[in-house]
gemmi code that builds the backbone of each chain (N, CA, C; Angstrom):
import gemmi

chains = {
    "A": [
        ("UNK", (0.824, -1.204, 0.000), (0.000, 0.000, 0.000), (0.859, 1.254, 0.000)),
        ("UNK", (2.243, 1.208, 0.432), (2.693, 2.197, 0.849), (4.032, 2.277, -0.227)),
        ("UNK", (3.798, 1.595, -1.291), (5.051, 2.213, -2.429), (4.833, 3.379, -2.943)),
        ("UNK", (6.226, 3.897, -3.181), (6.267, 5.249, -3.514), (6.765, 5.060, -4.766)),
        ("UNK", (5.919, 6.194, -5.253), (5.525, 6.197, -7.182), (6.382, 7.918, -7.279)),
        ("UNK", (6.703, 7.545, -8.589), (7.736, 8.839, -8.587), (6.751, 9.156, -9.865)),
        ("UNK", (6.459, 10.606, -9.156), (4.922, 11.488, -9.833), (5.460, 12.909, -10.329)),
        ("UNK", (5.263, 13.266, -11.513), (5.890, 14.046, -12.340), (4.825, 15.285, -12.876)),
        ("UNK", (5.434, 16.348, -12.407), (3.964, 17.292, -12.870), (5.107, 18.071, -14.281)),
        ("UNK", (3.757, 18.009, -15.020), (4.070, 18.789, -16.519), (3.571, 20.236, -16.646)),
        ("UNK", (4.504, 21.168, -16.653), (3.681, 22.390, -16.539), (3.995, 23.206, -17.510)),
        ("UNK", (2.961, 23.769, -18.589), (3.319, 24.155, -19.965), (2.846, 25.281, -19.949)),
        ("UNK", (1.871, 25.824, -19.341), (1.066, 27.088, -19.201), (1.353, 27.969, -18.430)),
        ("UNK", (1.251, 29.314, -18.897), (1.618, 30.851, -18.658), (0.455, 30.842, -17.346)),
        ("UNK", (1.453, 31.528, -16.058), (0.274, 31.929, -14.906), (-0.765, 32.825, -15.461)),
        ("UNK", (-2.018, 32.824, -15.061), (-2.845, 34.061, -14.903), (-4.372, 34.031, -16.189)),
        ("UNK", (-3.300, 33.772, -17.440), (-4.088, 34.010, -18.332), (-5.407, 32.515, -18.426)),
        ("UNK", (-4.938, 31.312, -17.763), (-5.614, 30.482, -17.914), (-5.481, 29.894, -16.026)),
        ("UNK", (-5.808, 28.549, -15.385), (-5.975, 28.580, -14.077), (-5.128, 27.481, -14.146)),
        ("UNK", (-4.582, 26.829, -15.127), (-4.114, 25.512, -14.931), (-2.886, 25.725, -14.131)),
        ("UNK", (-2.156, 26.838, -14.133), (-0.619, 27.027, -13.170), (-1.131, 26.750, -11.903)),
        ("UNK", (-1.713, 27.596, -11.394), (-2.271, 27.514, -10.109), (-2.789, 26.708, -9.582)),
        ("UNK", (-3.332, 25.437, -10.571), (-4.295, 24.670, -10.323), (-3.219, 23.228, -9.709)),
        ("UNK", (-2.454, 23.251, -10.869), (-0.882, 22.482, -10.687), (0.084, 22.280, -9.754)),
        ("UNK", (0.255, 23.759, -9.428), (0.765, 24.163, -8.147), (0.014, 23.697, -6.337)),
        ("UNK", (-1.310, 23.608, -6.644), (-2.515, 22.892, -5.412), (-2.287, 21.724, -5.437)),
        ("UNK", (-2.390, 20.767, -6.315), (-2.283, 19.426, -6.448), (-1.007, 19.037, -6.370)),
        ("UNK", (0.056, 19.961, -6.773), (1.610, 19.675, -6.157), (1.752, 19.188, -4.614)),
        ("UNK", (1.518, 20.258, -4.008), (1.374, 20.695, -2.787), (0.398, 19.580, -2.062)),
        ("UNK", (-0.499, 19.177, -2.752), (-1.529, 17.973, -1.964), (-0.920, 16.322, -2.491)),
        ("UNK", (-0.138, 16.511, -2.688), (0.792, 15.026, -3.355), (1.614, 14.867, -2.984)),
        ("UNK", (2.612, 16.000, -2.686), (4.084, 15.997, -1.463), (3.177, 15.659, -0.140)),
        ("UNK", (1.264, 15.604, 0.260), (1.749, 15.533, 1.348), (1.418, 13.894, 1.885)),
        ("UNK", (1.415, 13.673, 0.467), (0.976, 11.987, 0.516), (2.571, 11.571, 0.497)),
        ("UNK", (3.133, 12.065, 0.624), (4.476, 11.297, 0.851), (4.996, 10.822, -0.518)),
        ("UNK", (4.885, 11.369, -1.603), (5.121, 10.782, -2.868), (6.546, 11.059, -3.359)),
        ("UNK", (7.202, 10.499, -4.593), (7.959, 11.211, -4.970), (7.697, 12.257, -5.843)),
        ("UNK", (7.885, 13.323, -5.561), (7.102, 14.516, -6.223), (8.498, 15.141, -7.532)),
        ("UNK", (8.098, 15.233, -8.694), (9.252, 16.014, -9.022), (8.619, 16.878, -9.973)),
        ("UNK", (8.738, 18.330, -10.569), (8.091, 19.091, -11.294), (9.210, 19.342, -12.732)),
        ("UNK", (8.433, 19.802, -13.542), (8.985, 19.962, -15.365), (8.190, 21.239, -15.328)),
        ("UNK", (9.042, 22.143, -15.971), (8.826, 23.667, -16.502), (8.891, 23.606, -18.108)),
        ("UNK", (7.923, 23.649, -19.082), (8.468, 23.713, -20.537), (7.786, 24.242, -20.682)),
        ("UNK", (7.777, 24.837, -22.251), (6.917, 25.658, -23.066), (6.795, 27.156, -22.424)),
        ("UNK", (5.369, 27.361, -22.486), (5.142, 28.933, -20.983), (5.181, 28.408, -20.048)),
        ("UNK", (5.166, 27.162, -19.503), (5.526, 26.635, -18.078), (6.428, 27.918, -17.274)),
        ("UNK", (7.621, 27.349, -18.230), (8.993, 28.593, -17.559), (8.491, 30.088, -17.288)),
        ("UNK", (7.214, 30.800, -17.467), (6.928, 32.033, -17.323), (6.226, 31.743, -15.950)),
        ("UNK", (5.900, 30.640, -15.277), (5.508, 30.455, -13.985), (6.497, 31.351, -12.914)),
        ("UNK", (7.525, 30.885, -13.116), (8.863, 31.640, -12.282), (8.968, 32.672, -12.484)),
        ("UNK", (8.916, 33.551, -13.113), (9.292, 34.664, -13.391), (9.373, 35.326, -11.800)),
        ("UNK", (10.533, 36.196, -11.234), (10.310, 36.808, -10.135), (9.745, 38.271, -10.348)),
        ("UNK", (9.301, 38.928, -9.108), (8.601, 40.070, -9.146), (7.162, 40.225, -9.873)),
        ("UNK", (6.384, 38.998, -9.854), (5.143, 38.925, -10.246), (4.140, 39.973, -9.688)),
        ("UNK", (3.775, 40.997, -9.658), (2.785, 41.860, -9.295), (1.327, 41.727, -9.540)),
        ("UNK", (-0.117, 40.856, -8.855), (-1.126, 40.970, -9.601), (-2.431, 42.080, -8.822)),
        ("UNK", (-1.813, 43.369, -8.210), (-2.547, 44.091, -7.895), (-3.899, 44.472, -8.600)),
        ("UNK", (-2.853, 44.553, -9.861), (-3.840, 45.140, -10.641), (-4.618, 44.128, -11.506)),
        ("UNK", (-4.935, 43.013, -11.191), (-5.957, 42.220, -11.853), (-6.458, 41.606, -10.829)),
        ("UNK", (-6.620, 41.897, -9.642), (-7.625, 41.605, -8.603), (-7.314, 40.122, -8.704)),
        ("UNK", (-6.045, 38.868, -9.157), (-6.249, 37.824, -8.954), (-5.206, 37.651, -7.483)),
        ("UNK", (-5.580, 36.568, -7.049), (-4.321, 36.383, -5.900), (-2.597, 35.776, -7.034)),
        ("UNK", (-2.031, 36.545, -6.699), (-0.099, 36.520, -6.402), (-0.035, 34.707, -5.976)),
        ("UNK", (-0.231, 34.021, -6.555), (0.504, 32.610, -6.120), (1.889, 32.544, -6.037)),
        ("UNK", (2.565, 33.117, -6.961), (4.297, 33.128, -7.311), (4.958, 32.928, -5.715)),
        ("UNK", (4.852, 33.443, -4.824), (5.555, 33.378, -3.562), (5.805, 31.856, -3.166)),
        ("UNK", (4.146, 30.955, -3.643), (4.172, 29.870, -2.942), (5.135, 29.034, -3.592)),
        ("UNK", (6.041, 28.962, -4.530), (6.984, 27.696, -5.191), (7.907, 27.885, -4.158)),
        ("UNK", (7.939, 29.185, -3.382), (9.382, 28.664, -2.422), (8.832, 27.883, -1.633)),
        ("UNK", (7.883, 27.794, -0.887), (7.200, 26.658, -0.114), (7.786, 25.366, -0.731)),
        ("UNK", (7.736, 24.735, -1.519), (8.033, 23.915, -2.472), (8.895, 22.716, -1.806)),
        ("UNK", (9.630, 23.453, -1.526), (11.030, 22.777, -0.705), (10.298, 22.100, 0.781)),
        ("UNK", (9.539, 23.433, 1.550), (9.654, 22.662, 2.921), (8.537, 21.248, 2.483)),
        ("UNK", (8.122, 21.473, 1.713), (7.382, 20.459, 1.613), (7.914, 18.844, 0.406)),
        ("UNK", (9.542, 18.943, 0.236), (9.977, 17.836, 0.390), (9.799, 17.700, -1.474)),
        ("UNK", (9.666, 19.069, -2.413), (9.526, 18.689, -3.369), (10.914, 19.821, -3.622)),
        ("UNK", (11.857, 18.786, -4.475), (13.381, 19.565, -4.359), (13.787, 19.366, -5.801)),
        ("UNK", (12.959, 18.511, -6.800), (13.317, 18.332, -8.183), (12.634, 19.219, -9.144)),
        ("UNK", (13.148, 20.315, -9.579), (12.631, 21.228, -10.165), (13.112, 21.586, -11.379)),
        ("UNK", (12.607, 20.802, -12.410), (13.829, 20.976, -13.585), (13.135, 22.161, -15.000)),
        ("UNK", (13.649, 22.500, -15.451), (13.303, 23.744, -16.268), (14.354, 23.450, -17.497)),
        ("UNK", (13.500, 23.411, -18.481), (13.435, 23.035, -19.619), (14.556, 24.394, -20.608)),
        ("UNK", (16.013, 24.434, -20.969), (16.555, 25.482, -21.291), (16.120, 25.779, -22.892)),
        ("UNK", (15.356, 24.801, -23.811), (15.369, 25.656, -24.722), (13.542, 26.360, -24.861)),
        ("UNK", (13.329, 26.220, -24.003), (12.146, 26.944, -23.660), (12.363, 28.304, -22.885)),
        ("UNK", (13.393, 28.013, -21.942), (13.942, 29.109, -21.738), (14.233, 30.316, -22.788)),
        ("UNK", (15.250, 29.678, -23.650), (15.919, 30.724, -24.271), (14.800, 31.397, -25.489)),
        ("UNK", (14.151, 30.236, -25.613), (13.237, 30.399, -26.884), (12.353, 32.132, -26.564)),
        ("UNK", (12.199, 32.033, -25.413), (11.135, 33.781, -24.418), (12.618, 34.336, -24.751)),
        ("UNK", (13.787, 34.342, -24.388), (14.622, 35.631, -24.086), (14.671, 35.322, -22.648)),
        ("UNK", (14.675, 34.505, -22.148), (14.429, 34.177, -20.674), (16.126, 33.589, -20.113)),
        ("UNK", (16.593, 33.812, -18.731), (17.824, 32.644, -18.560), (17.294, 32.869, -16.947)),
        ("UNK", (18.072, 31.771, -16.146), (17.686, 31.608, -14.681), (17.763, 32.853, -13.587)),
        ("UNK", (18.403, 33.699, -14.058), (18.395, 35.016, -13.435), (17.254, 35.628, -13.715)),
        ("UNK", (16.384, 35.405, -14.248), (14.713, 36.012, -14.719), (13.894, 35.343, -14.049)),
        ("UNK", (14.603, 34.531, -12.783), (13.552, 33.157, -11.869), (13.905, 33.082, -10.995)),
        ("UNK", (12.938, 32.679, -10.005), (13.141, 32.597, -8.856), (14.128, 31.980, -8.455)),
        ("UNK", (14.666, 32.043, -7.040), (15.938, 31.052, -6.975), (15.133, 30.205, -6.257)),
        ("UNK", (14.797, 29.029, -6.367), (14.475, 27.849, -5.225), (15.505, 27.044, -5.015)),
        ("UNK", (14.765, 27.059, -3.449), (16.372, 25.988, -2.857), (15.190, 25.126, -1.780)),
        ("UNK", (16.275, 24.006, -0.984), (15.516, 23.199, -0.240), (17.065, 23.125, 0.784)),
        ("UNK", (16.174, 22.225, 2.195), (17.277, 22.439, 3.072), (17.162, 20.531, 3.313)),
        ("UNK", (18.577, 20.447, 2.937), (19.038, 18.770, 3.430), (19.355, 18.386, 4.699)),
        ("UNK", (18.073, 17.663, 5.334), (18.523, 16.946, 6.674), (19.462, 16.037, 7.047)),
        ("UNK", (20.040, 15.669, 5.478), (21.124, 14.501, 5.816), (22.531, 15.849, 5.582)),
        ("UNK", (22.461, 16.497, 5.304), (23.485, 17.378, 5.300), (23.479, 18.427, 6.126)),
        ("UNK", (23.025, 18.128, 7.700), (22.894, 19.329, 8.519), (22.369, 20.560, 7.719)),
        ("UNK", (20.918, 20.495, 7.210), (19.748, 21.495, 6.423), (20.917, 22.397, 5.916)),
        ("UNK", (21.791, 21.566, 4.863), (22.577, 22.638, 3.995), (21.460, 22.860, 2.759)),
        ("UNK", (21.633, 24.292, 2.428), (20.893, 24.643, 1.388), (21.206, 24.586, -0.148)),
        ("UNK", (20.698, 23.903, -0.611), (20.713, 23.294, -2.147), (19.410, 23.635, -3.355)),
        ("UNK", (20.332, 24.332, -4.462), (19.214, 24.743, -5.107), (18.220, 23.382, -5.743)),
        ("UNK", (16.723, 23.896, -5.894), (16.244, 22.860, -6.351), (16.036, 22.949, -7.453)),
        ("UNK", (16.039, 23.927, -8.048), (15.949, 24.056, -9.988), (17.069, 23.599, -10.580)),
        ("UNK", (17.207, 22.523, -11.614), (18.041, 22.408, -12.114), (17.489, 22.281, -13.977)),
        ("UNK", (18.347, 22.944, -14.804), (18.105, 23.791, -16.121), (18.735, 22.811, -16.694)),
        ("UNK", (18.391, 21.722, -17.767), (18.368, 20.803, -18.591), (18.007, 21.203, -19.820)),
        ("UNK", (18.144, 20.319, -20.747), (17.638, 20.202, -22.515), (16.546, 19.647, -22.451)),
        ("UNK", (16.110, 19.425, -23.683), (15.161, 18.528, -24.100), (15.485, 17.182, -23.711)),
        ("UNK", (16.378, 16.974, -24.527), (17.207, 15.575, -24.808), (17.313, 14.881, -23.151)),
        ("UNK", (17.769, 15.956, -22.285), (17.181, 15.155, -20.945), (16.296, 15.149, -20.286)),
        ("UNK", (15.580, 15.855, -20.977), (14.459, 16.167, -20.339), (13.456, 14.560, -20.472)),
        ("UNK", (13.683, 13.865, -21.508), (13.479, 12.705, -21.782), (13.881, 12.035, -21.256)),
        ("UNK", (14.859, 12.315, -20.841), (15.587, 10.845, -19.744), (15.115, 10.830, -18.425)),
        ("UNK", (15.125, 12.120, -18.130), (14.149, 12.406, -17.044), (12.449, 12.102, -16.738)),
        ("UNK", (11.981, 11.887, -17.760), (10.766, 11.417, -17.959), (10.334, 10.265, -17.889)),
        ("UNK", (11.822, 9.630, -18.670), (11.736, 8.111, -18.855), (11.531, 7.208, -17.377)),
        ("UNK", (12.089, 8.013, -16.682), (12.512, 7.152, -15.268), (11.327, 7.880, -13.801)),
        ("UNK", (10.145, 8.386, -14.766), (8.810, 8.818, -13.473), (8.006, 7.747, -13.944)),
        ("UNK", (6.986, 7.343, -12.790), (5.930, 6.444, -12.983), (4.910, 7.040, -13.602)),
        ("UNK", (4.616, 8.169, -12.977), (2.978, 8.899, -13.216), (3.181, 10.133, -13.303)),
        ("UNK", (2.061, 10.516, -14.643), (2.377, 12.324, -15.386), (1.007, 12.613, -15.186)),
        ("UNK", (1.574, 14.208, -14.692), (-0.170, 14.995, -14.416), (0.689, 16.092, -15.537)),
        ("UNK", (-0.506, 16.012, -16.617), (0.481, 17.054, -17.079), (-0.976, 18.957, -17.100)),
        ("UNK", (-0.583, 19.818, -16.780), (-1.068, 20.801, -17.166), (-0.776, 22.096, -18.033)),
    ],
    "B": [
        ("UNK", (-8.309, 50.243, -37.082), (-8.484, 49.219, -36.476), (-7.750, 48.597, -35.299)),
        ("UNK", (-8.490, 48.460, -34.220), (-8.049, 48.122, -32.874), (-7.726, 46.489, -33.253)),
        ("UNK", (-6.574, 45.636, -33.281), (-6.505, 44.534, -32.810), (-6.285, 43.739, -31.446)),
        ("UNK", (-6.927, 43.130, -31.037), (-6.658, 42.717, -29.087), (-6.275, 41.118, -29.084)),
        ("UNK", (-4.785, 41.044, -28.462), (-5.003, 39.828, -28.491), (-4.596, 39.347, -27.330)),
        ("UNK", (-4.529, 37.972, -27.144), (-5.149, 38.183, -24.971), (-4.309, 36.399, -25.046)),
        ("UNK", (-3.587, 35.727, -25.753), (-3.158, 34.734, -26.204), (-1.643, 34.609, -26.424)),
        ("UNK", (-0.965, 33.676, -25.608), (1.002, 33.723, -25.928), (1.273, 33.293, -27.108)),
        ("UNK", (1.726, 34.290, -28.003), (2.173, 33.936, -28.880), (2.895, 32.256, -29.329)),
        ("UNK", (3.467, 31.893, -28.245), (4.347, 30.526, -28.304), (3.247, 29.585, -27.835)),
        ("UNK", (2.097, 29.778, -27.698), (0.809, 28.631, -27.297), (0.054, 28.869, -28.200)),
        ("UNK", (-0.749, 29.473, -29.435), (-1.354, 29.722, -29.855), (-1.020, 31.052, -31.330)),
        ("UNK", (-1.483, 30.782, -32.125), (-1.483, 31.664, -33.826), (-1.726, 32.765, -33.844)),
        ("UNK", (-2.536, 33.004, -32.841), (-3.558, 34.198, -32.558), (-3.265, 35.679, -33.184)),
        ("UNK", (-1.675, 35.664, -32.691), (-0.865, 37.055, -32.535), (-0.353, 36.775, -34.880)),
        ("UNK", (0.157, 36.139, -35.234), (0.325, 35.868, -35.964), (-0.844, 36.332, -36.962)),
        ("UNK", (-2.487, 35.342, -37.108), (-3.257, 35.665, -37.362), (-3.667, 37.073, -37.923)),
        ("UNK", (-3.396, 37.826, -36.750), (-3.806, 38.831, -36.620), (-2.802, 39.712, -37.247)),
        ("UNK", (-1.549, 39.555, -36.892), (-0.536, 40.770, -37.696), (-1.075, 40.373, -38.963)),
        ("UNK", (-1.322, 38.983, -39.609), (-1.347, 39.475, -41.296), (-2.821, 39.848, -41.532)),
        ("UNK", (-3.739, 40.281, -40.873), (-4.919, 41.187, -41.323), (-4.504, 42.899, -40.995)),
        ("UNK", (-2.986, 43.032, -40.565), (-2.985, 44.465, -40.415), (-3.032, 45.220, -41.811)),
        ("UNK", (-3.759, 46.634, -41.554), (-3.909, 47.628, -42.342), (-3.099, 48.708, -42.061)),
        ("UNK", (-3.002, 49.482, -42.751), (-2.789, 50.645, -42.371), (-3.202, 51.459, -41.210)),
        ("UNK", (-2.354, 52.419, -40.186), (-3.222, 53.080, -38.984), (-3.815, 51.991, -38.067)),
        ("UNK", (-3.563, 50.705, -38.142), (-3.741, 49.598, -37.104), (-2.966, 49.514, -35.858)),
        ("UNK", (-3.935, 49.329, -34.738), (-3.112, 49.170, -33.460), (-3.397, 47.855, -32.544)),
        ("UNK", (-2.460, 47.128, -32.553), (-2.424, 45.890, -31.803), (-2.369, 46.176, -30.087)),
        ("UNK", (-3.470, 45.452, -29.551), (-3.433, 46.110, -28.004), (-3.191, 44.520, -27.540)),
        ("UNK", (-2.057, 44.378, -26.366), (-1.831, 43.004, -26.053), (-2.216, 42.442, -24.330)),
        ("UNK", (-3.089, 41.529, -24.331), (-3.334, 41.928, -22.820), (-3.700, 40.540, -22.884)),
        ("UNK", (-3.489, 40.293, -21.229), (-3.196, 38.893, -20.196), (-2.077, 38.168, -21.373)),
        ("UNK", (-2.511, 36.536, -21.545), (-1.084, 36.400, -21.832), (-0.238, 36.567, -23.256)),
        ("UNK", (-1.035, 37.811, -23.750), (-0.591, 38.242, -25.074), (0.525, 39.031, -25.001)),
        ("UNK", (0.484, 39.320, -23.876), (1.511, 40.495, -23.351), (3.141, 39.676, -23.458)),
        ("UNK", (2.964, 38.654, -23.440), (4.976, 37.874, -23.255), (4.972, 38.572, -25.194)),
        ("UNK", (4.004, 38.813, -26.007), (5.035, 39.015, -27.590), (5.822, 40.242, -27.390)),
        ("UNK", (5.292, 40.983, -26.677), (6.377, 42.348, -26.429), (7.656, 42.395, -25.626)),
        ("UNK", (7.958, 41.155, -25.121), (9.169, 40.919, -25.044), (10.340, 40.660, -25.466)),
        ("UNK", (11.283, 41.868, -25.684), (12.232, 42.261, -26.702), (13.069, 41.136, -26.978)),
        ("UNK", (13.128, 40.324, -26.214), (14.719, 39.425, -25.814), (13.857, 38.070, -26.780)),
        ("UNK", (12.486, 37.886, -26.398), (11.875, 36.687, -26.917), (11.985, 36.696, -28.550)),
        ("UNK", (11.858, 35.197, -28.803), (11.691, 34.900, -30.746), (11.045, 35.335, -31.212)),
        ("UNK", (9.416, 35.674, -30.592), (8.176, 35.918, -31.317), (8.074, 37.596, -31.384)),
        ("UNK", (9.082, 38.650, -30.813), (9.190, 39.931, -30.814), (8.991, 40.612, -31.916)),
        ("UNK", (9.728, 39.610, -32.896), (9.885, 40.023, -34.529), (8.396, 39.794, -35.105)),
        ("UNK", (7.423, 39.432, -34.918), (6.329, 39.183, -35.395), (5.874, 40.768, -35.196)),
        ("UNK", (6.068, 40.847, -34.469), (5.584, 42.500, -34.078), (5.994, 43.945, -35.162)),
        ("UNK", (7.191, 43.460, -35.772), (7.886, 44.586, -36.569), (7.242, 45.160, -37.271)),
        ("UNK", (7.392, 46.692, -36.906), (6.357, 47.835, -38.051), (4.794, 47.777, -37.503)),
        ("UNK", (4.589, 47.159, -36.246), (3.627, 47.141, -35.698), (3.430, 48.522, -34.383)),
        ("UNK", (2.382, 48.787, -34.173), (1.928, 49.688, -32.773), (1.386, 49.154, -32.342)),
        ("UNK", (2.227, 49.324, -30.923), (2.083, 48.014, -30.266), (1.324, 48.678, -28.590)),
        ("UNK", (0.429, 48.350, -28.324), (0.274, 48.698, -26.627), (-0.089, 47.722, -25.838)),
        ("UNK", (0.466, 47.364, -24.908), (0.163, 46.456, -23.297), (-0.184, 47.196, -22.596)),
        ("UNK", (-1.178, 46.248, -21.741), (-2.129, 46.458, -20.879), (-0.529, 46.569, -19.275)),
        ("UNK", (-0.431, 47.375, -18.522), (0.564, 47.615, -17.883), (0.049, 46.577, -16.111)),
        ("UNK", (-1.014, 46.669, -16.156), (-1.449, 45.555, -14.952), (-0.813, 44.126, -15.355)),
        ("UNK", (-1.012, 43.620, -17.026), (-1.036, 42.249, -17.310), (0.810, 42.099, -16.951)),
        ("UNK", (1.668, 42.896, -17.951), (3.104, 42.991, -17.144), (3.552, 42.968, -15.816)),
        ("UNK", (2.755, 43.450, -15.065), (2.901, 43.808, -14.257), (2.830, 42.205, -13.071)),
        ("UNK", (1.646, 41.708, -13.540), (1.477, 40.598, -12.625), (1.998, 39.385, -13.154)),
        ("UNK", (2.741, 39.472, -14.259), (3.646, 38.424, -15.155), (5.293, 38.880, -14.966)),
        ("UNK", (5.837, 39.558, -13.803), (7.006, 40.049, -13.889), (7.924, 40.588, -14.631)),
        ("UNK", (6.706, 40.999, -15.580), (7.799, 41.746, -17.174), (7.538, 43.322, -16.382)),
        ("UNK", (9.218, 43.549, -16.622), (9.591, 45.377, -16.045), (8.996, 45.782, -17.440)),
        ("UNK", (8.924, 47.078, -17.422), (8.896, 47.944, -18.424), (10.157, 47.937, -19.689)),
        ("UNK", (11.094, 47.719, -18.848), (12.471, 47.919, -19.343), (12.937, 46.675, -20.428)),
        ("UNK", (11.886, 45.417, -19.955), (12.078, 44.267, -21.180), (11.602, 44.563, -21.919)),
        ("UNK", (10.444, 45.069, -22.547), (9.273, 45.358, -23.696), (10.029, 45.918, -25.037)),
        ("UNK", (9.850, 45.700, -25.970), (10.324, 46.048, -27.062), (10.049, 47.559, -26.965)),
        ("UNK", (10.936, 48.500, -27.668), (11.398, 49.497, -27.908), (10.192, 50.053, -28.279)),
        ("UNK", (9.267, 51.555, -28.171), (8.349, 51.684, -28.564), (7.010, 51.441, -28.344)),
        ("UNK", (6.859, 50.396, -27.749), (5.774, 49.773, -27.144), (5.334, 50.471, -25.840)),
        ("UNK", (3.920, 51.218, -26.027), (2.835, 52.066, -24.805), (2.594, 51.119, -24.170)),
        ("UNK", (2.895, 51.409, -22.651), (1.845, 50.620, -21.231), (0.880, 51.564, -21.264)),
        ("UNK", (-0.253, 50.924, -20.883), (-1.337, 51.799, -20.929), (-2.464, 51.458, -19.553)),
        ("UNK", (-3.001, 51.875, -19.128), (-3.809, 51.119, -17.961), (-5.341, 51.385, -18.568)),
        ("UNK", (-6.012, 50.857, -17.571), (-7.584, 50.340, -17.994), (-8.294, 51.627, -19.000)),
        ("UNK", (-7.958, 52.705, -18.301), (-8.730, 53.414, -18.825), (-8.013, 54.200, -20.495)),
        ("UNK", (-6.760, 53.930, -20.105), (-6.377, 53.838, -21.839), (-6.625, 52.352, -22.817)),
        ("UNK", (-7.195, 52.018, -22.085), (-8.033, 50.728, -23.028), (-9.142, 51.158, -23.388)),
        ("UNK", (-9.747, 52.163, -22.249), (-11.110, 52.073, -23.300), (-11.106, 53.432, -24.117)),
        ("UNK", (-9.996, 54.184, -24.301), (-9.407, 55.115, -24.924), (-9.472, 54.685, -26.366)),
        ("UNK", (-8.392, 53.745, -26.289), (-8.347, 53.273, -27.465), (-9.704, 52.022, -28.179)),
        ("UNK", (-10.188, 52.133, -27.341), (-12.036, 51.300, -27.951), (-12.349, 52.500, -28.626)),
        ("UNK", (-12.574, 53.544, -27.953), (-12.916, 54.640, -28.335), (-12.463, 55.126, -29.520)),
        ("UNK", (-11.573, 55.082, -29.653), (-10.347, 56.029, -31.022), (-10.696, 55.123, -32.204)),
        ("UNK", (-10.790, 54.061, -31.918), (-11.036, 52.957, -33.037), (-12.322, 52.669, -33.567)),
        ("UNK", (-12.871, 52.677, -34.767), (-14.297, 52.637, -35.230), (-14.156, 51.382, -35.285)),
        ("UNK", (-13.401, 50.080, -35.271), (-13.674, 49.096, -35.413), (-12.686, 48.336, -34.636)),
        ("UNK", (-12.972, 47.228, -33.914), (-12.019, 46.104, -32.625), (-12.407, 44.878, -33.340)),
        ("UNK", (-11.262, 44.471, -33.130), (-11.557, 42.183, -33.357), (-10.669, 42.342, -32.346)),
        ("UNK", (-11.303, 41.230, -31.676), (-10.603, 40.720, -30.340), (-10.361, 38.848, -31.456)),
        ("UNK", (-8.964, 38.581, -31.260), (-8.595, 37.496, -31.276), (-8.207, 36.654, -30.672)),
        ("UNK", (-9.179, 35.889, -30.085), (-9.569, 34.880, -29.347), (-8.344, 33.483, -29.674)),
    ],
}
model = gemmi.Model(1)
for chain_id, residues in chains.items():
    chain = gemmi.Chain(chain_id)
    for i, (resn, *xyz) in enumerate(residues, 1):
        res = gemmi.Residue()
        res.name, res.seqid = resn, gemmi.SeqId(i, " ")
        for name, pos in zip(("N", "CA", "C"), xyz):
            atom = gemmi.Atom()
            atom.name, atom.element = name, gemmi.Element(name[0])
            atom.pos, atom.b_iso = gemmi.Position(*pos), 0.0
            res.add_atom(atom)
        chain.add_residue(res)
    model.add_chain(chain)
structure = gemmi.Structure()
structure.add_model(model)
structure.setup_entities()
């Protein structure tokens, strides 16, 4: 009952304009707390999820962006971001948030959790999850 | 002619579409996630060329685009220069 399935969220969509970021981001968050292996994929407008300094005063929606640093305490530390999606916007990791997570086997040393891949591994990386939620 | 398009260029034609119905004296208004084509640094920037271009300055705003990324030329405008430009324009297609 209690195997752990390594669960892979696909996230392709731009925050705001549609609900699926946000929606992705809830069900993240309710799957780390099933104890899963949680790991997340940034491609396409995915990567515009991060963007830092998100402001949504002015569209009366709630600011989710804060919550990916949460991310970490909650045991989800695989955060991989897709680079030619990156570059494809004009985008590089300095246009993103920094997430990090803190290692209990390393006296809570802090380790970033985004790590910026290709395509090409991005597949290899895929190859080796059980289960895709993709949004 | 007001064009509005509310769609990321890199998810959808929309923005595309629409530049090749431009006319003459046409103004492309870009709002929620239409707003990433005015990003200078991005591929799809060039779709824009020889275009007048205005973003909605809330939609940047809550998508972390500064002012300072936006292609060269390109008006922020807020709500009520939206309906400015409804106004100025005898005719809008919103491209869906």
């Amino acid at each position: 009952m209690s195997e752990i399935k390594k669960f892979m969220y696909v996230n392709r969509r731009a925050p705001y304009g549609t609900i699926y970021a946000w929606e992705s981001l809830e069900v993240v968050l309710i799957g780390a707390a099933f104890e899963q292996d949680v790991s997340m994929a940034f491609i396409d407008d995915g990567v515009y999820q991060l963007i830092k300094g998100q402001d949504t005063t002015g569209l009366e929606m709630k600011n989710f962006s804060p919550t990916y640093a949460a991310l970490g305490d909650y045991e989800v530390t695989k955060i991989y971001i897709e680079k030619e999606s990156l570059e494809e916007r004009g985008l590089t990791l300095d246009d993103l948030q920094h997430l990090t997570w803190e290692d209990e086997d390393e006296d809570w040393a802090e380790k970033d959790s985004i790590q910026l891949i290709s395509r090409a591994e991005m597949v290899k990386v895929f190859a080796d999850q059980d289960v895709f939620f993709n949004f | 002619m007001l064009h509005i398009v509310n769609k990321s260029p890199y998810d959808r034609n929309s923005l595309d579409t629409a530049v090749s119905y431009k006319a003459d004296g046409d103004i492309f208004l870009l709002i929620e996630d239409g707003v990433y084509a005015a990003m200078k640094s991005g591929a799809a920037a060039s779709k824009l060329d020889g275009c007048s271009v205005s973003v909605l300055g809330a939609d940047i705003a809550a998508r972390g685009i500064a002012e300072d990324k936006l292609i060269d030329g390109v008006s922020v405008i807020d709500y009520a220069g939206f309906v400015d430009l409804v106004e100025a324009n005898e005719k809008v297609q919103s491209w869906l």
